[in-house]
C-alpha positions in Angstrom: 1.6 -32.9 -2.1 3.8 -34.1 -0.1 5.0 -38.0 1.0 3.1 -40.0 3.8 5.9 -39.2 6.2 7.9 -36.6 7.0 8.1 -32.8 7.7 6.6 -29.9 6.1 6.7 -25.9 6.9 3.4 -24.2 6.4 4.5 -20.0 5.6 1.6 -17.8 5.7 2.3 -14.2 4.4 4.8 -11.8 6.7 2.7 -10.1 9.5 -0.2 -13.1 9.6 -3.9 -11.9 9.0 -7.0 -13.7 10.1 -7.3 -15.3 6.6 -3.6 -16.7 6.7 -3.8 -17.8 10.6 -6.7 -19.5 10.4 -6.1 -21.6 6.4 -2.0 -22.3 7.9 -3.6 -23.6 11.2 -6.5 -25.6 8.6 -3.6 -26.6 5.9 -1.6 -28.6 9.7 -4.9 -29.9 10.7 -5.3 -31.7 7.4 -1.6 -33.0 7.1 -2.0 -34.3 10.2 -5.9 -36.2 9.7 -4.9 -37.3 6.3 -1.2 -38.2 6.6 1.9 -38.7 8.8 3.4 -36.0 8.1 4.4 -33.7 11.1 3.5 -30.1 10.1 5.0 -27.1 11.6 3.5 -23.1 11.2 6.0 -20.5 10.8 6.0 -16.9 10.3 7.9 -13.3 9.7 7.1 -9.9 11.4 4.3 -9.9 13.8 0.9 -10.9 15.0 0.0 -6.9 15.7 -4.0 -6.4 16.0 -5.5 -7.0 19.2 -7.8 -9.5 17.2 -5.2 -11.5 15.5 -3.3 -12.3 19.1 -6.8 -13.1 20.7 -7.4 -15.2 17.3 -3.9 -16.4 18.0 -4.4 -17.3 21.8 -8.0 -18.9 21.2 -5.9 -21.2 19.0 -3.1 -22.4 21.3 -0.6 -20.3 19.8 0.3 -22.7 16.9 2.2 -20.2 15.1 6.1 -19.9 15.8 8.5 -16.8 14.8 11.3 -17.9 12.6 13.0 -14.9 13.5 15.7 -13.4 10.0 16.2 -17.4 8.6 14.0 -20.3 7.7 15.1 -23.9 7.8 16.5 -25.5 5.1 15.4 -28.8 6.0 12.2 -28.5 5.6 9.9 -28.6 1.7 7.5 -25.4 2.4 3.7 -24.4 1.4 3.4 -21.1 1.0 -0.6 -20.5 2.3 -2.4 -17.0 1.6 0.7 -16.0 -0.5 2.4 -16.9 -3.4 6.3 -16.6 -5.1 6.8 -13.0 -6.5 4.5 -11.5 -3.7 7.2 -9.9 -1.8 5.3 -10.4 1.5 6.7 -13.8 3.0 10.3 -15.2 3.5 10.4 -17.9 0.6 13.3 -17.7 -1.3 14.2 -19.9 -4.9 17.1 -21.6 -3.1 14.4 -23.0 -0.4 12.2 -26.5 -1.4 8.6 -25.4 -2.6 6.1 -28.2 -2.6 2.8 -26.2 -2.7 1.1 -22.7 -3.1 -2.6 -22.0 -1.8 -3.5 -18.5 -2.5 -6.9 -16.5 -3.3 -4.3 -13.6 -4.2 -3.7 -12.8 -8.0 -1.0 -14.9 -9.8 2.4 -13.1 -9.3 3.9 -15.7 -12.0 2.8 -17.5 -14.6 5.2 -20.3 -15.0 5.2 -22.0 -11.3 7.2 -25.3 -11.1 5.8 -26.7 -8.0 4.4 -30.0 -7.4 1.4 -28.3 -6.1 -0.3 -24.9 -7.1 -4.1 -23.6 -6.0 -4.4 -20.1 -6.5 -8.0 -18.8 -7.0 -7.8 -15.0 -7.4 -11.9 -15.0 -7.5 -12.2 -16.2 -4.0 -12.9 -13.4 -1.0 -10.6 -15.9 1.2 -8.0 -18.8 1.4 -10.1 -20.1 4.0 -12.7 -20.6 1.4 -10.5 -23.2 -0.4 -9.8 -24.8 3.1 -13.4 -25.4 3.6 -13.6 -27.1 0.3 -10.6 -29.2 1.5 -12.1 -30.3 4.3 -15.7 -31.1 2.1 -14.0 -32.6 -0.3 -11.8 -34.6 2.6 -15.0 -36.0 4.1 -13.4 -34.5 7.6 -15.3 -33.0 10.4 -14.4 -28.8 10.8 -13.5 -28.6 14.8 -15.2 -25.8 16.3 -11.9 -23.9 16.9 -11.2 -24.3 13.0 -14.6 -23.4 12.2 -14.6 -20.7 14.0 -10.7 -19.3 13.0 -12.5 -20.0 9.2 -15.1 -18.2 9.7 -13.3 -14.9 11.3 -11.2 -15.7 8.0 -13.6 -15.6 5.4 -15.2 -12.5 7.5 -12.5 -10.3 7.7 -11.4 -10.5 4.5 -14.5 -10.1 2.8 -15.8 -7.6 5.3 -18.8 -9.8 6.1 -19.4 -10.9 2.5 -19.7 -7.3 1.2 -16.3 -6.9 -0.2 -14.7 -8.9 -3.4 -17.2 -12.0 -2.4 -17.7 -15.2 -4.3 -20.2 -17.7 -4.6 -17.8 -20.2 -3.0 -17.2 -17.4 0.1 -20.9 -17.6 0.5 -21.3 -21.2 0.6 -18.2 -21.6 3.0 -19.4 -18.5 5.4 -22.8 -20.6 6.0 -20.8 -24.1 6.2 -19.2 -22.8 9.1 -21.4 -20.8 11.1 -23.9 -23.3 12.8 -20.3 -25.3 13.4 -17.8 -22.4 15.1 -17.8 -21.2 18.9 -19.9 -18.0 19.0 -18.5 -17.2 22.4 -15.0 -17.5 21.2 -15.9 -15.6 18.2 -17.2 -12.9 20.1 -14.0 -12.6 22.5 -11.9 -12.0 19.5 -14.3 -9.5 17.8 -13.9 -7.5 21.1 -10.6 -7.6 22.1 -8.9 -4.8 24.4 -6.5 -2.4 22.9 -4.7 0.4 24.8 -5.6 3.8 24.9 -2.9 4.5 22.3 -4.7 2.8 19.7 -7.7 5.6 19.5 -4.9 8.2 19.4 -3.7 7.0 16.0 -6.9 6.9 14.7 -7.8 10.9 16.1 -4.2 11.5 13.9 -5.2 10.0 11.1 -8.5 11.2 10.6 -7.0 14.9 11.7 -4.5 14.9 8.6 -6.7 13.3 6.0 -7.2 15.3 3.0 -9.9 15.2 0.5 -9.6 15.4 -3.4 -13.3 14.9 -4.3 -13.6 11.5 -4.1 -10.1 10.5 -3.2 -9.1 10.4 0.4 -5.1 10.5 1.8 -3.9 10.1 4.8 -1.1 9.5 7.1 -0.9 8.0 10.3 3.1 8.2 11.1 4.6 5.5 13.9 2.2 2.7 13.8 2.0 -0.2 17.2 2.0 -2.7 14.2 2.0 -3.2 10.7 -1.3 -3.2 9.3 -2.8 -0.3 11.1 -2.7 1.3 7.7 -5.2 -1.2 7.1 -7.3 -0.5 10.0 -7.6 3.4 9.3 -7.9 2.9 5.6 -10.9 0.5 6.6 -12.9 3.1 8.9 -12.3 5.6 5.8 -14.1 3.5 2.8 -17.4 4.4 5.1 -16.6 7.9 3.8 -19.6 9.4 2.4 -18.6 10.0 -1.4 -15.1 8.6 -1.4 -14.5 6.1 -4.1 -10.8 5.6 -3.2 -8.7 5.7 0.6 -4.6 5.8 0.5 -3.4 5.5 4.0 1.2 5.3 4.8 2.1 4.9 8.0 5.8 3.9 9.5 6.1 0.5 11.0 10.0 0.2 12.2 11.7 0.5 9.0 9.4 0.2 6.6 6.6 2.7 5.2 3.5 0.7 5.0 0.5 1.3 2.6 -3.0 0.5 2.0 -5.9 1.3 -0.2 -9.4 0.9 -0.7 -12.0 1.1 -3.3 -14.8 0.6 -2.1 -17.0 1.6 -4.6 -15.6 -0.8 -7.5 -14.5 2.3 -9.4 -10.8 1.3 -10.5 -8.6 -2.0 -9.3 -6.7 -1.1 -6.1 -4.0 -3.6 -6.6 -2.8 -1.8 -9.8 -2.9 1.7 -8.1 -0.9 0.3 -5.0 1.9 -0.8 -7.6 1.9 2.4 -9.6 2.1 4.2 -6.6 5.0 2.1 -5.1 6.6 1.1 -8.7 10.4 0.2 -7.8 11.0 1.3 -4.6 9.1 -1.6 -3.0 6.1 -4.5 -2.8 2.9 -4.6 -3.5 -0.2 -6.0 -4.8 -3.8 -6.5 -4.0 -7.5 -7.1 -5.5 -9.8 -5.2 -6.9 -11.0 -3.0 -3.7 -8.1 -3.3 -1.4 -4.5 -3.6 -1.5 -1.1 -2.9 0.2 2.3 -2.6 -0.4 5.3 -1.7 1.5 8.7 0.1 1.4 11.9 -0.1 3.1 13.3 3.4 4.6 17.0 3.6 3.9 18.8 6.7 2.5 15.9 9.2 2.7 13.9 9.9 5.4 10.1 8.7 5.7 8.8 12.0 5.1 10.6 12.4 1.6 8.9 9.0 0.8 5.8 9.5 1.6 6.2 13.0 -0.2 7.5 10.7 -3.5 4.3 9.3 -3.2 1.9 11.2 -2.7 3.2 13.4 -5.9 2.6 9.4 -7.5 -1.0 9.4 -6.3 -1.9 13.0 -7.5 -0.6 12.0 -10.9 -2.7 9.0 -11.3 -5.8 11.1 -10.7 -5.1 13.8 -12.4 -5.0 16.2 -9.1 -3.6 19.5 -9.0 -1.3 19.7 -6.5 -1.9 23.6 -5.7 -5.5 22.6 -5.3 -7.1 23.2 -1.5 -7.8 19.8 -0.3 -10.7 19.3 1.8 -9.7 18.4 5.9 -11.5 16.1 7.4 -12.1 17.5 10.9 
């Protein structure tokens, strides 16, 4: 991928999950066992849930901010992303050497010296686990254990758009990671606002038969959409969750559906069409939008009139509150 010597930027996707912390921290690991080269991890936005800055801190903090611009300098791998995904900084004028993604392909025609993208896989850190088998190299218990979390997350404990090769991975790593360490950054603190934006949320979801909508207004970070749209698939009798929220300047989305009935990542994309980013699997997916000219609420409004249309839902119908 890249020569013995040198220097290489590792991107994971803007505001860094578990699954692109712990492959970008795995993908530096590797360079630096198997070559010369001296890697470097950068990222956009923020590290926001409570469990991705103790996954973060357990690590040594090997993630820097690049702040609005990324070096020129440097050929880049894109991890847990991929060109056309509007979700990391890349941009054409910028040296690509290599694309690891479990994401679906945003474009067919990729002119990179390097391209692994295995939309089948639950987790990047799946194909980093097969690196490292394939590598003959020892997992470190912090690796294994930032893997594992990884492969956990996005998967929801291998019950969510799992593979074969998540399985195998999941079991690699678990008589190798730290269960203590794991166990801290399961249960990290969060402040008393955090419970308040999920009391919110569940107060203004409403219920279309099987479709639940809700939204959770100024978020503490980014993927708290994520978080509330999460708690919602458990939802006795909902087969699809849309959560918006407003992150700075940006209205965030997510949906789930959990129940296998329809492809989330092509609802998330009719729903945002034009106006913004988005993409996804089969049972979850995001998407964002930048707020300039109207105001959040007209958004969100725009929509929500989207979502009723792809289900066919009346919009003078009662919906069902929550609580």
């Amino acid at each position: 991928m890249v020569a013995q010597r040198g220097r290489v930027l590792i991107l994971p996707h803007n505001d860094p999950d578990p699954d692109a912390i712990a492959s970008a921290v795995a993908m530096h690991y590797i360079f630096q066992q198997t070559t010369h080269v001296e890697g470097q991890i950068g990222y956009q936005g923020i590290v926001g849930r409570a469990e991705n800055r103790a996954l973060v801190r357990y690590l040594n903090y090997p993630l820097r901010p690049l702040g609005a611009t990324v070096p020129e300098d440097m050929p880049i791998v894109l991890v847990d992303t991929q060109p056309g995904a509007g979700n990391n900084p890349w941009q054409p004028a910028l040296p690509l050497i290599g694309v690891i993604d479990h994401h679906p392909r945003q474009k067919q025609n990729l002119s990179v010296p390097f391209v692994d993208l295995r939309p089948e896989l639950g987790a990047t850190a799946t194909i980093m686990v097969e690196y490292f088998m394939s590598l003959g190299l020892d997992i470190p218990a912090f690796l294994a254990t930032a893997l594992f979390y990884g492969i956990k997350t996005d998967t929801r404990g291998l019950s969510r758009g799992v593979s074969p090769d998540d399985a195998t991975a999941y079991f690699y790593l678990q008589p190798r990671l730290n269960v203590d360490a794991l166990a801290e950054i399961e249960r990290a603190q969060v402040p008393a606002t955090y419970f308040k934006i999920f009391v919110d949320a569940l107060e203004t979801t409403k219920l279309y038969n099987s479709v639940a909508i809700t939204h959770v207004g100024e978020m503490m970070y980014p993927d708290m959409t994520a978080e509330v749209a999460d708690l919602l698939v458990r939802l006795q009798n909902v087969e699809w969750v849309i959560c918006t929220g407003i992150y700075q300047n940006k209205l965030m989305l997510a949906v789930r559906a959990p129940s296998g009935a329809g492809d989330a990542g092509k609802l998330v994309q009719l729903i945002v069409q034009a106006d913004g980013t988005a993409g996804g699997h089969d049972t979850m997916a995001g998407g964002q939008i930048t707020i300039k000219g109207a105001s959040p609420a007209e958004i969100v409004a725009r929509l929500q009139q989207r979502v009723w249309q792809a289900f066919n839902i009346n919009p003078q119908a009662v919906a069902e509150s929550l609580i």
